[in-house]
MARMI-877481 format. One line per 5 residues: number of its first residue (from 1); their letters; for each residue x, y, z of N, C-alpha, C. Coordinates in pm, 1 decimal, m for minus. Atoms other than C-alpha are relative to their C-alpha. Example, Ala and Ser with C-alpha at 12.3 -4.5 7.8 and 13.67 -1.06 7.14 Angstrom:
residues 2
1> AS> 89.0 m119.0 0.0 1230.0 m450.0 780.0 90.0 120.0 0.0  m82.0 m119.0 m6.0 1367.0 m106.0 714.0 m77.0 109.0 73.0
***
This chain:
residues 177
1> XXXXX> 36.4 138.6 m12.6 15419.6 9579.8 14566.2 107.0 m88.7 m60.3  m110.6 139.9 25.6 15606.1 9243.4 14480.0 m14.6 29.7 m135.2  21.9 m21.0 147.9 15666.4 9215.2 14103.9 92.4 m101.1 m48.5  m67.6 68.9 100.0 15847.1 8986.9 13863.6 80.1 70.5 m64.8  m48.5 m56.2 103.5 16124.5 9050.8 13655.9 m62.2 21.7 m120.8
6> XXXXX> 61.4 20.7 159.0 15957.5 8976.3 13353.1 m117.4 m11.8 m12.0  166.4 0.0 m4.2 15627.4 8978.0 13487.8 m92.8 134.5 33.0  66.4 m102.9 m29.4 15376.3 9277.3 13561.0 m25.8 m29.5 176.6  m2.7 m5.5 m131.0 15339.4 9413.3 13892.8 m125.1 m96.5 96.0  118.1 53.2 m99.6 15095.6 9198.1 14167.4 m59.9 96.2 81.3
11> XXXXX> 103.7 m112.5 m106.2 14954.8 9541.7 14361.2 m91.0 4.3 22.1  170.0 m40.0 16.2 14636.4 9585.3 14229.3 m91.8 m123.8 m23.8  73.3 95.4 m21.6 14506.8 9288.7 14260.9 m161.8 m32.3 19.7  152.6 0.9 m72.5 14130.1 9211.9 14360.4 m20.7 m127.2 50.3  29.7 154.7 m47.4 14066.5 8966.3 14586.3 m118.4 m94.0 15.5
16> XXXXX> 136.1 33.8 18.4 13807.1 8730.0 14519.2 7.4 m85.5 137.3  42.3 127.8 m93.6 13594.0 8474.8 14765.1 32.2 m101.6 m12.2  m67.2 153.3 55.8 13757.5 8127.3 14738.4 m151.7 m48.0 8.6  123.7 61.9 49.5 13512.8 7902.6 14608.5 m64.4 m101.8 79.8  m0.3 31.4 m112.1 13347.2 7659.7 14809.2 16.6 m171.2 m35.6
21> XXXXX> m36.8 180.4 33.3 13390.9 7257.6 14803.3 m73.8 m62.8 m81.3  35.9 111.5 132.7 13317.0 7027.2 14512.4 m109.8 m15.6 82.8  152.2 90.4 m26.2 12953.4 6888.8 14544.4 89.3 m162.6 m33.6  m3.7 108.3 51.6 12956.6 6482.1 14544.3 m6.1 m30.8 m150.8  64.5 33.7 129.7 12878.3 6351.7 14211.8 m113.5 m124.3 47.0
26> XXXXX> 94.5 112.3 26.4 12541.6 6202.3 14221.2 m88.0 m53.6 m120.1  68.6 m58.1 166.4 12443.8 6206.2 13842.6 123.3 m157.6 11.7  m82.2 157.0 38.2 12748.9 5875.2 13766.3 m31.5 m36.4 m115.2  9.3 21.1 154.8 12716.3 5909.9 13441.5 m160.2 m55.1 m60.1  142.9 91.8 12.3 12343.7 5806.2 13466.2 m84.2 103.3 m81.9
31> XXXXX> 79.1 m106.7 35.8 12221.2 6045.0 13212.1 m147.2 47.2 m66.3  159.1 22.4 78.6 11835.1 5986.7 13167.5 m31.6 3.3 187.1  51.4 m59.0 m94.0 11599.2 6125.2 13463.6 m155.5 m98.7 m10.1  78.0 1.9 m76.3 11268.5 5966.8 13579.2 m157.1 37.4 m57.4  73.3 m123.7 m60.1 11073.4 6267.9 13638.0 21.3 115.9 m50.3
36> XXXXX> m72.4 m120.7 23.9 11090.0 6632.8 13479.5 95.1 31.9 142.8  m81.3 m18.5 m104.8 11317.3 6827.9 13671.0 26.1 m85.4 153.8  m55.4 68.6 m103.3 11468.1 6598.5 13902.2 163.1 m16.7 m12.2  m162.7 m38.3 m10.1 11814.9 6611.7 13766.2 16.1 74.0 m141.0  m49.0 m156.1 151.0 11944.2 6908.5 13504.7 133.3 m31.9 8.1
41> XXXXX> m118.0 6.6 32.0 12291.8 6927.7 13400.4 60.3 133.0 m116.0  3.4 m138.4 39.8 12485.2 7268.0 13329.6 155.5 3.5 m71.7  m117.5 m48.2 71.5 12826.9 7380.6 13149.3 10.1 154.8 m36.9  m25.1 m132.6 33.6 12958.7 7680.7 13033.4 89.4 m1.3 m176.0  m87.7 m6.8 107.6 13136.5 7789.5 12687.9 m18.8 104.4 m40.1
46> XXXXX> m30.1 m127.9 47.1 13254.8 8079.6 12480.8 28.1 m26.5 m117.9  m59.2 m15.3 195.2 13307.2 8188.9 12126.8 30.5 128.1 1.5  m81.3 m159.4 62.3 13493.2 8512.2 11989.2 m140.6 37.7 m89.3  70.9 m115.8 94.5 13295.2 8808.7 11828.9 65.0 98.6 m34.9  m74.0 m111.9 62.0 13413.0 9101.5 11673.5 m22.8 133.1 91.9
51> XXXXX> m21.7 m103.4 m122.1 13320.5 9277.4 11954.7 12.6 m65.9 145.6  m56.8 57.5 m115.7 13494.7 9017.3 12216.1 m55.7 m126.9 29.2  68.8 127.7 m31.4 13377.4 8696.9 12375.8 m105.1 10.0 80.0  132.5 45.1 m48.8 13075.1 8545.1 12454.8 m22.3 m118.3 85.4  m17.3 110.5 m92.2 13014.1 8340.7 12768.3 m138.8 m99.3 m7.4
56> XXXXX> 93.9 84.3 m18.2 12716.3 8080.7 12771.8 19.6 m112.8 65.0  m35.0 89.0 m112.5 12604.9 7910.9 13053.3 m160.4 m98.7 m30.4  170.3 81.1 31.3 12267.1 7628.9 12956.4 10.0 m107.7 85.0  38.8 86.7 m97.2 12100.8 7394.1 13175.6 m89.5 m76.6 m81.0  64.0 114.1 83.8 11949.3 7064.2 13022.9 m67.3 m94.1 140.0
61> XXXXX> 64.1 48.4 m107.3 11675.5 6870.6 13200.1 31.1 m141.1 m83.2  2.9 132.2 64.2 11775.0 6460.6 13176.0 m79.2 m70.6 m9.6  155.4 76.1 73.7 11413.6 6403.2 13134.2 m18.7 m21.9 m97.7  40.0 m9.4 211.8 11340.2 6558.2 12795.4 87.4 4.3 m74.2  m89.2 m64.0 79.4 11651.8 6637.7 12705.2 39.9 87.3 m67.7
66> XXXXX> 75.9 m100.6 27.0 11564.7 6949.5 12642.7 108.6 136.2 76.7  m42.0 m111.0 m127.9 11732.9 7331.7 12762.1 m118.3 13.8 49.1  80.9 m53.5 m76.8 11574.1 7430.2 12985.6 6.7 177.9 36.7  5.9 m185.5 18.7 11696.2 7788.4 13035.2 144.4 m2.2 m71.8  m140.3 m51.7 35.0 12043.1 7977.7 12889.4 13.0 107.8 55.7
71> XXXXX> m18.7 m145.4 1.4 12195.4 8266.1 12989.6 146.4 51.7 m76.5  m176.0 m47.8 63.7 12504.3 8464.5 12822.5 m4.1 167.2 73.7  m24.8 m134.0 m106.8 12730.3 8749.6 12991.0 161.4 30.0 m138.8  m148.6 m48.7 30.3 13072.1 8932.3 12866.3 124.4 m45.2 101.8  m97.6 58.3 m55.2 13218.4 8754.3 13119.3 m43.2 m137.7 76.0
76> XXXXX> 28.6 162.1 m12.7 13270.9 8402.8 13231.9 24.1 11.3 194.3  m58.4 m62.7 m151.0 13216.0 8490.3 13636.5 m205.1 m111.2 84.4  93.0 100.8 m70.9 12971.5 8290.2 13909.7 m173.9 46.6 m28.8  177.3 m56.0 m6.7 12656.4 8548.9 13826.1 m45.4 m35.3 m130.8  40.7 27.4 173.7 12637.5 8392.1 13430.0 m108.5 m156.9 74.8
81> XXXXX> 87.3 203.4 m48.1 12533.0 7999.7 13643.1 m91.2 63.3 58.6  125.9 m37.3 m77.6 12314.9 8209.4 13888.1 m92.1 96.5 m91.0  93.2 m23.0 121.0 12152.7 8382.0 13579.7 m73.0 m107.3 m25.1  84.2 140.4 52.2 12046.5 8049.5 13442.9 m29.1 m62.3 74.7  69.9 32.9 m99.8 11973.8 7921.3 13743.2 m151.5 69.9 21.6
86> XXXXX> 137.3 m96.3 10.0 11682.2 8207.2 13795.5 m8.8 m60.8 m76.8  130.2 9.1 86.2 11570.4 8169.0 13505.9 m58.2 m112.4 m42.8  64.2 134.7 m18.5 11520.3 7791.2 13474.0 m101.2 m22.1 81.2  123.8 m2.1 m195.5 11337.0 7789.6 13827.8 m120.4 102.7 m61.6  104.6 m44.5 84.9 11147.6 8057.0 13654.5 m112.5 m47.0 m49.6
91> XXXXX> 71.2 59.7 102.8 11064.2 7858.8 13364.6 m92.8 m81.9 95.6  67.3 153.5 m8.6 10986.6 7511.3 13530.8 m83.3 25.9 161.1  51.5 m7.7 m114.2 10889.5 7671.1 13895.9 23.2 m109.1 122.9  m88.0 58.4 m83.5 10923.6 7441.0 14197.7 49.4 m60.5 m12.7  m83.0 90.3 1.1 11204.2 7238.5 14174.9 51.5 m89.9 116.7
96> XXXXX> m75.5 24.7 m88.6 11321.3 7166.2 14515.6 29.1 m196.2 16.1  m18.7 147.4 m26.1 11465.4 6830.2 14563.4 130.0 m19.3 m166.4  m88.5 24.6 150.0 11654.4 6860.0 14158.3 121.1 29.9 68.0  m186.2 37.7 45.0 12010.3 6779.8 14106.3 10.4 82.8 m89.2  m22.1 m22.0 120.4 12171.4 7004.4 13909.5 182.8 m42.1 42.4
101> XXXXX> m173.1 37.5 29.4 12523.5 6837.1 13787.9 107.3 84.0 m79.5  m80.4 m39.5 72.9 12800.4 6987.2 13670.1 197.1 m16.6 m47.2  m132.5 42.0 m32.5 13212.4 7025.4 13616.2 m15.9 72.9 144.8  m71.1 m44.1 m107.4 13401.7 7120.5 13872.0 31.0 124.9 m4.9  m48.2 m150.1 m2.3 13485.9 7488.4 13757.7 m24.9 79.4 144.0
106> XXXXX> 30.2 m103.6 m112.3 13502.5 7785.8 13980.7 m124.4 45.7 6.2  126.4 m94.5 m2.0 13195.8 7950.2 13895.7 m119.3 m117.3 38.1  49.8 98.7 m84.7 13008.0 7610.9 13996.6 7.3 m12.0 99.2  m2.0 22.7 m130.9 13164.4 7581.8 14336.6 m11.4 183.5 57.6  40.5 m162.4 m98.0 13087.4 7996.3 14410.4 m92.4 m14.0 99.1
111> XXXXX> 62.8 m40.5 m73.8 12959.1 8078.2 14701.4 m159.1 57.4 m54.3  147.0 m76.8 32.3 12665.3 8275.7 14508.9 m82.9 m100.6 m68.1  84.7 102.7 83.8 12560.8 7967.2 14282.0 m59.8 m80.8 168.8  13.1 78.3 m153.8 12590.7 7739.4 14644.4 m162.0 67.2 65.3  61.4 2.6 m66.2 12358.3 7973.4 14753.5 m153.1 73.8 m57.2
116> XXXXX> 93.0 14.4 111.7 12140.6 8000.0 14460.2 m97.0 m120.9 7.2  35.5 158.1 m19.1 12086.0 7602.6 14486.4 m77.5 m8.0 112.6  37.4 29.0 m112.2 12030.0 7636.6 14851.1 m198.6 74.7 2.7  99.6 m67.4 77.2 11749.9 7914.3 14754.4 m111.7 m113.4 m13.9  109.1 53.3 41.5 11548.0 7710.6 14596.4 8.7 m193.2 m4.0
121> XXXXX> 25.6 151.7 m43.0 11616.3 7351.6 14771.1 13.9 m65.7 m116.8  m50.9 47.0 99.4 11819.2 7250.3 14487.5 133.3 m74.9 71.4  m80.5 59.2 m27.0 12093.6 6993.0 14506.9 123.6 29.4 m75.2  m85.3 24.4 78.0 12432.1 7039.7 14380.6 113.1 m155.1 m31.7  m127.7 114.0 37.3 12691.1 6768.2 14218.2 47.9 m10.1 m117.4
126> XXXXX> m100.1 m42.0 69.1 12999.2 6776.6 14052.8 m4.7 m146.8 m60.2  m102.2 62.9 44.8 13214.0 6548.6 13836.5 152.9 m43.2 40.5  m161.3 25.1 m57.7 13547.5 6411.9 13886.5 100.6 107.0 m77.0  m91.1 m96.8 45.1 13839.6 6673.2 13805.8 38.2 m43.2 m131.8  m95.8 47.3 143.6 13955.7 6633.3 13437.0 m82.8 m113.0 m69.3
131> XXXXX> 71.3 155.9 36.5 13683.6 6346.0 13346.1 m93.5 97.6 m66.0  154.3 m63.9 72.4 13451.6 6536.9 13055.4 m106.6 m94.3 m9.8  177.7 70.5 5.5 13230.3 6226.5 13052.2 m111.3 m43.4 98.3  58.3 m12.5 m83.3 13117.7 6290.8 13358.3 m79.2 94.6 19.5  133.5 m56.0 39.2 12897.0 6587.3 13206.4 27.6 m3.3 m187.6
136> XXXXX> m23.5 1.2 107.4 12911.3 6429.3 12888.1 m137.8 29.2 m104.8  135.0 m46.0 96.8 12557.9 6516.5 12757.8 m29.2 132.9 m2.4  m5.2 m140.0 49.8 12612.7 6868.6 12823.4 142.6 46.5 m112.1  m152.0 20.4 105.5 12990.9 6816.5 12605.2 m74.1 m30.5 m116.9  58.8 m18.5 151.5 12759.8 6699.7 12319.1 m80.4 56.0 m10.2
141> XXXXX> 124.2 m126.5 37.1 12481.0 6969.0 12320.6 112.2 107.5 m55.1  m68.8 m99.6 m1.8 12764.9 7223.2 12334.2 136.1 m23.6 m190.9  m103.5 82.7 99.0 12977.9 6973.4 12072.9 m131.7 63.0 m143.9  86.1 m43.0 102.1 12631.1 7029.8 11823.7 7.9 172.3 9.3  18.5 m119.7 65.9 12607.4 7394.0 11868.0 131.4 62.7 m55.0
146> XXXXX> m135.2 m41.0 70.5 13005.6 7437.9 11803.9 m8.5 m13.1 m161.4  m70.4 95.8 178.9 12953.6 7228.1 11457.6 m103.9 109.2 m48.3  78.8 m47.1 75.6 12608.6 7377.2 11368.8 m23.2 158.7 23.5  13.4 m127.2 m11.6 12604.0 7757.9 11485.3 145.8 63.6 6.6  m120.3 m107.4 m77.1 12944.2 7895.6 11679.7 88.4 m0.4 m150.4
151> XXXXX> m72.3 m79.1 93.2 13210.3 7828.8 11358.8 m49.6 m30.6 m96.4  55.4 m28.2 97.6 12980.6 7858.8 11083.2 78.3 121.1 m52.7  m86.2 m147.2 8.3 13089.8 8239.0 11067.9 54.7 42.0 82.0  m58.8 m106.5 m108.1 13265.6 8518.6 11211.0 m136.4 61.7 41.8  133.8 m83.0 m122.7 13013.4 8672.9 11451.2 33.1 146.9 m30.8
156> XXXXX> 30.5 m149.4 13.4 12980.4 9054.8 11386.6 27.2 51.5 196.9  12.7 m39.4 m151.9 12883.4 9125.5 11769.1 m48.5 m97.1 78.0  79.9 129.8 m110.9 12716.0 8921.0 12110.3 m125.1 m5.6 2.9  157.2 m14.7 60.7 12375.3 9057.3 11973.7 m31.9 m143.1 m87.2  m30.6 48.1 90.4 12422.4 8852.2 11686.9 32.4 m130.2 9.2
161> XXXXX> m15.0 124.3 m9.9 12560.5 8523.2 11800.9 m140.6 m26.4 114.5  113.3 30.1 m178.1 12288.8 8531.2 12134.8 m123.4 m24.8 m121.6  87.9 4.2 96.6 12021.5 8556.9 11870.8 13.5 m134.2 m96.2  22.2 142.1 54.8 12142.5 8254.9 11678.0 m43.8 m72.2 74.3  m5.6 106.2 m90.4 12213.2 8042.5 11962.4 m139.2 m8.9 55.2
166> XXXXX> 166.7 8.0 m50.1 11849.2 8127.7 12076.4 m86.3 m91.7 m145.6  67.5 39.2 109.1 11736.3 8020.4 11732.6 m6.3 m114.6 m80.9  m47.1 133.6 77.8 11917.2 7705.6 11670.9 m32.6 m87.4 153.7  52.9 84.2 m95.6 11821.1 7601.4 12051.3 m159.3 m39.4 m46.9  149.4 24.4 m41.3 11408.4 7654.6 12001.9 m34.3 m54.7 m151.2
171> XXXXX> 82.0 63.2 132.8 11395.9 7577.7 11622.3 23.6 m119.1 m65.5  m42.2 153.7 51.0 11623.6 7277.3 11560.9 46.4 m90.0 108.5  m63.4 89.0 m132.7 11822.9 7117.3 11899.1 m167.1 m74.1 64.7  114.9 34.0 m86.8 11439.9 7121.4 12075.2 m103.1 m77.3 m100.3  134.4 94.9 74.7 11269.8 6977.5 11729.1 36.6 m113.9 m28.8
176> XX> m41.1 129.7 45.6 11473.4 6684.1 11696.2 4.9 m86.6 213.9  5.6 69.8 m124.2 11402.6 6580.1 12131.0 m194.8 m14.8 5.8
***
């Protein structure tokens, strides 16, 4: 195969599904809802453990302000959003007609989230490229659990941080909404 001087070979490659087109943005910074689920708003983030990184993907309803579901994986890939997807829909049951907003990442515009949304007569919409305050109420949920859980300590393992982050969502983030 092709290769770089100074770079590692391109052979083995794996080729993924290109992703599929930005959603509109219909969220415009309008971040207070109505109605329960009628518009949610999702992100992703990671922290180091001592046994590797930890991906978390949470969905916030701009009703209560509230998560609504989380999920975490060992990797930051389109089935961590369609995790939390299930399991929100789960939680709150029919949704169809909700907005859920988000960035622009890859694992947002996947084909499998797209057709996650579609599933369950969910709406998607993005943000503008490079504009964080266009999911800026999921930037400060994520901004509080950085300050008050992620660098507190070194994390041991993903047991271990998943277990906080569960514990600082249902016992303090959800008692102060």
């Amino acid at each position: 195969g092709w290769g770089c001087r100074f770079g590692k070979p391109r052979c083995n490659r794996k080729a993924t599904a290109p992703a599929t087109a930005a959603n509109d943005d219909l969220v415009a910074r309008h971040f207070n809802a109505d109605d329960p689920n009628t518009v949610w708003i999702a992100d992703l983030t990671r922290h180091r453990t001592a046994e590797g990184k930890l991906y978390v993907c949470a969905i916030k309803d701009l009703w209560s302000h509230r998560i609504v579901e989380w999920a975490t994986d060992e990797r930051m890939k389109a089935r961590l959003v369609e995790a939390a997807i299930e399991m929100a829909v789960a939680r709150r049951g029919d949704v169809a007609g909700c907005i859920l907003h988000a960035d622009r990442g890859s694992q947002f515009r996947a084909r499998k989230v797209h057709r996650a949304l579609a599933r369950h007569r969910m709406v998607g919409s993005m943000g503008n490229v490079g504009t964080t305050a266009d999911n800026a109420a999921m930037e400060s949920f994520f901004s509080l659990l950085q300050k008050n859980i992620l660098d507190r300590q070194r994390w041991a393992s993903r047991d271990q941080l998943r277990i906080a982050i569960i514990t600082w969502i249902e016992r303090t983030y959800h008692q102060r909404r």
